[in-house]
SEDOVEX-807238 format. One record per atom (N, C-alpha, C): y, z, x. Coordinates in pm, whole numbers, plus 50000, padded with zeros to 5 digits. Atoms other than C-alpha are relative to their C-alpha. Last residue first. Example, Ala and Ser with C-alpha at 12.3 -4.5 7.8 and 13.67 -1.06 7.14 Angstrom:
<nodes>
498814999449918;498945071451367;501095007349923;498815000050089;495505078051230;501205000050090;
</nodes>
This chain:
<nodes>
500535010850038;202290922123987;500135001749843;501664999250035;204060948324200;499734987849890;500455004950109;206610946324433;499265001849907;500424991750154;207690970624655;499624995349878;500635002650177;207460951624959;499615008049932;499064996250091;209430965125287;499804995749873;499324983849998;206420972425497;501174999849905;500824994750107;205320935625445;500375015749982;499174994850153;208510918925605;498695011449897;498974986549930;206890917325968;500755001949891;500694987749921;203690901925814;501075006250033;500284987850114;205690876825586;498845013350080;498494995650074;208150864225871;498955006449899;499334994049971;204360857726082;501455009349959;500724990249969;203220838925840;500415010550066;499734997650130;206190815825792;498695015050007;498814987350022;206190812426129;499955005949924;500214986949913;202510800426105;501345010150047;500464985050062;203080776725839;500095014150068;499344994750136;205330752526013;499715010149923;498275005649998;205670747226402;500654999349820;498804984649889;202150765926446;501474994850003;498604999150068;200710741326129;500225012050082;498675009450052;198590717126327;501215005349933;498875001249917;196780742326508;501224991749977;500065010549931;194480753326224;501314995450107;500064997149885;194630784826062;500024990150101;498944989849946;196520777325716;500005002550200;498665003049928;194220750925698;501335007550037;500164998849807;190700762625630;501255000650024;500124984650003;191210769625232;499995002350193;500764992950101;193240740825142;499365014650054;500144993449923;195760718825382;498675011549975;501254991450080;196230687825273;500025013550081;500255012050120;198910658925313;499065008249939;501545002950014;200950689125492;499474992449905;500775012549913;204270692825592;499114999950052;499755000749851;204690730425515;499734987350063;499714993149955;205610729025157;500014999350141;499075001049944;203980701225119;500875008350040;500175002849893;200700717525122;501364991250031;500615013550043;201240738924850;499744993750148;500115006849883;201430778524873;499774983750024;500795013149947;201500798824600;500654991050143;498925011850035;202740833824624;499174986350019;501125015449983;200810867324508;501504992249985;498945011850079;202770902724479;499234988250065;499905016350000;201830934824533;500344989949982;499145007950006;202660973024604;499564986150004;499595007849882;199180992224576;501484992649963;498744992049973;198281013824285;500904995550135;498474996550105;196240985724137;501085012649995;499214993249948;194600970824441;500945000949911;500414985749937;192360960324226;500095007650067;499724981950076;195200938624087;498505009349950;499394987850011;195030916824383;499885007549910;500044988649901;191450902624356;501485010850056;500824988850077;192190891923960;499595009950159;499674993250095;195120872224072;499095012749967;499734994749918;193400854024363;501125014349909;501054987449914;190800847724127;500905001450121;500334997050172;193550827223851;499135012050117;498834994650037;195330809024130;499665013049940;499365009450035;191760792624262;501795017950013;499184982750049;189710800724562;501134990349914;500934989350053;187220774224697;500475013249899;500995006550074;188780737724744;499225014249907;500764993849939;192170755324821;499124996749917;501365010449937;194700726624739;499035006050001;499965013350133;197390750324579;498804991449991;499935015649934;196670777224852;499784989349886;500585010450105;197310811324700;500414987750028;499785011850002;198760836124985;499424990949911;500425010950030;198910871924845;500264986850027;499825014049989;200720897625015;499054994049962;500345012849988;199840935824959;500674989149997;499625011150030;201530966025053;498944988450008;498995011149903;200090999825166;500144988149910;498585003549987;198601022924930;500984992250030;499395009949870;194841018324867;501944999649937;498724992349964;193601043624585;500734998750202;498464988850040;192891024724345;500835003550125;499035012050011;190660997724546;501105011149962;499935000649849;188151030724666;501434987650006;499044990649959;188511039724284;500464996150164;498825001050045;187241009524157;500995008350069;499175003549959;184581012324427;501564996749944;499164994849851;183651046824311;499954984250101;498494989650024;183711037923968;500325001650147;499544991050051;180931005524024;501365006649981;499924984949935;179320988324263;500265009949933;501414996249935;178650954324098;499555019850045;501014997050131;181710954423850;498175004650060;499964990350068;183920963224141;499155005949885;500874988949894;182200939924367;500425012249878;500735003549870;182790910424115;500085014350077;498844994149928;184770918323800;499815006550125;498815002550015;183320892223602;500835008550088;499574990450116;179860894523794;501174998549984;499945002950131;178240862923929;500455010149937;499645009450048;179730862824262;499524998649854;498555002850021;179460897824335;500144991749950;499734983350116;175280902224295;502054996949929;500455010250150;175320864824525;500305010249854;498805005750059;177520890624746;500184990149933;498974993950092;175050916224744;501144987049966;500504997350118;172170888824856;500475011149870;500345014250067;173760870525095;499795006249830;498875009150003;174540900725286;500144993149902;499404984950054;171420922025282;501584992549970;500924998550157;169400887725395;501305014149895;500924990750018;172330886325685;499444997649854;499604984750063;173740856625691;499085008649987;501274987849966;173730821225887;500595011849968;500194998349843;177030800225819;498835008649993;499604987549939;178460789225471;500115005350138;499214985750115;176980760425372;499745013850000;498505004550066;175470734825619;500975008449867;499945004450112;171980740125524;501374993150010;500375009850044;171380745125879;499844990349925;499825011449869;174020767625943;499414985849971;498855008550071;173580781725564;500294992150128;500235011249921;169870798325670;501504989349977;499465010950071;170170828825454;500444989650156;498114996749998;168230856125593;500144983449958;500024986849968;164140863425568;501815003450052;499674999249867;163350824925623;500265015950032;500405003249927;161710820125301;500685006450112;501574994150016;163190848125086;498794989650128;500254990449949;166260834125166;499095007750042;499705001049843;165930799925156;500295011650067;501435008049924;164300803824793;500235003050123;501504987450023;166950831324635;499044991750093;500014985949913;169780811024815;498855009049952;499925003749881;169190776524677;500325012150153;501335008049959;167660781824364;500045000350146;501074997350069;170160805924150;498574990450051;500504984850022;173190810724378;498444999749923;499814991449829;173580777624549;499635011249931;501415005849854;171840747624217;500175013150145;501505004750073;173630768223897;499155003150143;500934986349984;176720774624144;498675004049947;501354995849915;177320738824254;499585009749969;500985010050004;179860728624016;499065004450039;500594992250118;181900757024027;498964996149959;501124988049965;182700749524399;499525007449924;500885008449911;184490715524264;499145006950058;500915009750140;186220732723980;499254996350095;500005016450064;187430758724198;499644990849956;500385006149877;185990794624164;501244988849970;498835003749976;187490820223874;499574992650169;499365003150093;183810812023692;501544999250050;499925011049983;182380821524016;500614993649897;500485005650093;183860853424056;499674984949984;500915002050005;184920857124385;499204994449889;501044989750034;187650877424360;498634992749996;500475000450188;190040855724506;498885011450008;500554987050064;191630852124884;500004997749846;501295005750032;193070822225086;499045005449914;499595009650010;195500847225245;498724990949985;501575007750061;195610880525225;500464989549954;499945011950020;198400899325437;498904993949967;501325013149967;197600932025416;500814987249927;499805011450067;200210961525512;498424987950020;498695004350063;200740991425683;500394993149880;500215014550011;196681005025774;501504999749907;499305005949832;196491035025997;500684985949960;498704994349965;195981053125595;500334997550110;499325007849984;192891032425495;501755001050047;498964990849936;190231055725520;501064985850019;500324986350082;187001046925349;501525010850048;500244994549919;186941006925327;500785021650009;501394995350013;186520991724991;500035010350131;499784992250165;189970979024924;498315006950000;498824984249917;190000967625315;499995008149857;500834989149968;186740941225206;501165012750016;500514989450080;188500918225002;499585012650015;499004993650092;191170905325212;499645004849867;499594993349873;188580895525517;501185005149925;500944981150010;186260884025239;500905005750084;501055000450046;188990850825233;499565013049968;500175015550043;191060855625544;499045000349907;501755002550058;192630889825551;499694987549939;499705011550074;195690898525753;498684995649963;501205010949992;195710934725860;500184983749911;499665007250105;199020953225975;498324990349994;501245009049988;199000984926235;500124988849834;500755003850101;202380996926294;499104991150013;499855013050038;202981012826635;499714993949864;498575000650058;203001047226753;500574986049910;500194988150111;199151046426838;501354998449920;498865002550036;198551012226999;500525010049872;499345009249880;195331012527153;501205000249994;500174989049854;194071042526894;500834993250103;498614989850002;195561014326631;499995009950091;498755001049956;192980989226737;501615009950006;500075003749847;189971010826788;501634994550007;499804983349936;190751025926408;499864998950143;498774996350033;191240991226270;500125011750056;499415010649891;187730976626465;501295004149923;500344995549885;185991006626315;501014987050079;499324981749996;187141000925956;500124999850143;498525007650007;186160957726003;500925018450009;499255003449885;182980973626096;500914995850007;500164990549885;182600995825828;500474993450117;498814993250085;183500968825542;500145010550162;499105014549976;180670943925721;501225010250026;500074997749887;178230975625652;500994992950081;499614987950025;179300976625249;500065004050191;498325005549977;178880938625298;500365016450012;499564999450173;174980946425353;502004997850043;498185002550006;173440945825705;500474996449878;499324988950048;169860950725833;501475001949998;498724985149919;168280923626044;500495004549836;500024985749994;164830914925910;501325004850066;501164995750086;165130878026018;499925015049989;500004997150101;168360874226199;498975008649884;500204985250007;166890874726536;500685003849867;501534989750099;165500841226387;500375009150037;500314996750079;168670823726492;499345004449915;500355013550100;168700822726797;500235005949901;499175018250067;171860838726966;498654993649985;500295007749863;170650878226995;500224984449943;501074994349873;171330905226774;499334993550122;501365000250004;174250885726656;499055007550100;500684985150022;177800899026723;498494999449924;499834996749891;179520868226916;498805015249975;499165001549904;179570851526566;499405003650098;499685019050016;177290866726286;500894997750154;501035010950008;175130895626276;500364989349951;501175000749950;177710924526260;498884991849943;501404989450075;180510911526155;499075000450119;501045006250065;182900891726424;499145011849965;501564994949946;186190904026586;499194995349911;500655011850074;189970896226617;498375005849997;501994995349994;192130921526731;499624991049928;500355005150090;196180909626818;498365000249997;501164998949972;198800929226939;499064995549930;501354994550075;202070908826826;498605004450100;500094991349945;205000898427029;499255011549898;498794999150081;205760863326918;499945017949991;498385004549990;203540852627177;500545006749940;499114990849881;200700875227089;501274994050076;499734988250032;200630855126756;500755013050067;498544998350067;200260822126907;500735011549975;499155002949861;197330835727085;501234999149991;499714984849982;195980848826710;500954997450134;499044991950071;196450816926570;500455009950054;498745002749931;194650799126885;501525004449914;499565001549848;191640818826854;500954996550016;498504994650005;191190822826432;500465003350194;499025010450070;188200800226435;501465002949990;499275015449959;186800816126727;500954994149949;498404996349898;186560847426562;500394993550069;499744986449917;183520834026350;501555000050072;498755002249920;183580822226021;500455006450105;500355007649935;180950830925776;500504988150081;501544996750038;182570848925500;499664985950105;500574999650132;186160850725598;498554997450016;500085015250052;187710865325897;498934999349915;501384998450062;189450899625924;499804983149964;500085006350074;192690898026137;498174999549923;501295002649961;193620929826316;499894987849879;500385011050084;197410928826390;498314998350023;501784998349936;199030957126615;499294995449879;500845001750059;203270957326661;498334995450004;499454988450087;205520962726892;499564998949862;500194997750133;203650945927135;500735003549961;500724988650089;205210943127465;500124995949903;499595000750125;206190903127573;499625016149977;498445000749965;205340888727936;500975009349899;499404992549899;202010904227900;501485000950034;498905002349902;201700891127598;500195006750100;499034996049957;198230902327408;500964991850114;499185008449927;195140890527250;501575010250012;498844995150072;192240913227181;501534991050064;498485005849876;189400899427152;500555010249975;498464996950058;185770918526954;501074996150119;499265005049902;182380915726952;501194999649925;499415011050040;180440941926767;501364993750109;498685004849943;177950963526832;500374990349969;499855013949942;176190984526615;500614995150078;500355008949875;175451018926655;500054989550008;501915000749971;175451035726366;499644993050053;500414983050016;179261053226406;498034999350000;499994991750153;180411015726503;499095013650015;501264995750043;180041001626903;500305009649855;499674985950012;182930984127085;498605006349879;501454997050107;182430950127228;500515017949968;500264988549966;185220932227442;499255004449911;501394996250033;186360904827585;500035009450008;500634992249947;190770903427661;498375003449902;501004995150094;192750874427589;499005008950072;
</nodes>
């Protein structure tokens, strides 16, 4: 695994691996986008796995979370400056570093969560093959799971306007839900969560269009168990990629000999002898999906 920081068009920096086989060339170049408050740690021993099986593999953290905070307490938050529209950029900039590294090669993104919403927003998507999105919905809270539908009253309408406005960024470490967020963060993608047709309805024509006019192949994983994302919002986030090739599959947890597996578990080390092939077989098949939904 190789540390490393690379710097966006307005100067941020952001931390960023890159795992590789030495024993093994790439022949292929895998940036994985991780989900809303989740740093690049959590996807560490996936991605390792990964460069085994002879994958280049970029991992990296927003700006002002993970490895890529303005500084590790948590008050340099306060007043930082960062919207999902900035998130979108750096996940761009860490696809255009990786494919430069690996020019001739197909580049493939796998998107955990936000990390398979944001590429339908980003401004150049032509280095990009295929997205594997896995765990993924639109957000809407109405297409939530019953058990994270519950709470939205008391998290979006008391518990993030107050703790934001106090502290000057969303405090979820402490709260335990989510992870520390940019104020600019928190507060478009509370905007997303209550609209029916979440960023698109927030933003507008020109993100409809920015989803239109994404080419490459989608994959949908839909986790049967997944406490946060149901069937129904992983549905409504593919077909805004509606000129895109797609196709959504569920996923249970027996399937891969599992008593549970839900929205964390795909990445976890317990399933590299069952899910994670399976992963892998749908990343090197995504180039040949013509499906659509």
């Amino acid at each position: 695994m190789q540390v490393t920081s690379i710097t966006t068009a307005d100067g941020a920096q952001l931390a960023v691996r890159v795992y590789e086989d030495s024993a093994k060339p790439a022949q292929s170049s895998l940036v994985i986008g991780g989900a809303m408050g989740v740093r690049q740690d959590y996807y560490a021993a996936f991605a390792q796995w990964l460069a085994a099986q002879g994958w280049r593999v970029t991992t990296f953290d927003y700006r002002g979370s993970g490895d890529s905070l303005p500084n590790t307490a948590h008050g340099g938050l306060r007043g930082f400056k960062a919207d999902l529209y900035d998130w979108t950029r750096d996940y761009e900039t860490v696809v255009h570093q990786a494919h430069a590294a690996l020019p001739q090669a197909p580049l493939y993104l796998m998107g955990h969560s936000l990390g398979a919403q944001l590429p339908g927003l980003m401004r150049d998507t032509s280095k990009i093959s295929g997205l594997l999105s896995v765990a993924a919905g639109s957000g809407y809270w109405r297409e939530n799971a019953p058990q994270l539908k519950r709470i939205v009253p008391y998290f979006w309408f008391l518990l993030v306007p107050l703790a934001t406005k106090l502290c000057g960024y969303f405090p979820g470490r402490r709260l335990k839900k989510v992870g520390d967020l940019p104020k600019g963060v928190i507060l478009q993608w509370r905007r997303w969560c209550l609209n029916p047709r979440y960023s698109v309805g927030v933003e507008g024509e020109s993100a409809r269009q920015s989803y239109a006019n994404v080419q490459f192949p989608v994959l949908a994983l839909s986790i049967t168990d997944d406490e946060l994302m149901t069937l129904r919002g992983t549905h409504s986030l593919v077909n805004l990629y509606a000129n895109a090739p797609r196709e959504v599959l569920s996923i249970a947890p027996a399937d891969v000999a599992a008593r549970r597996l839900g929205h964390f578990g795909p990445f976890r080390p317990e399933q590299a002898s069952q899910l994670w092939p399976r992963l892998n077989q749908w990343l090197g098949g995504l180039s040949a999906r013509t499906a659509t939904a």
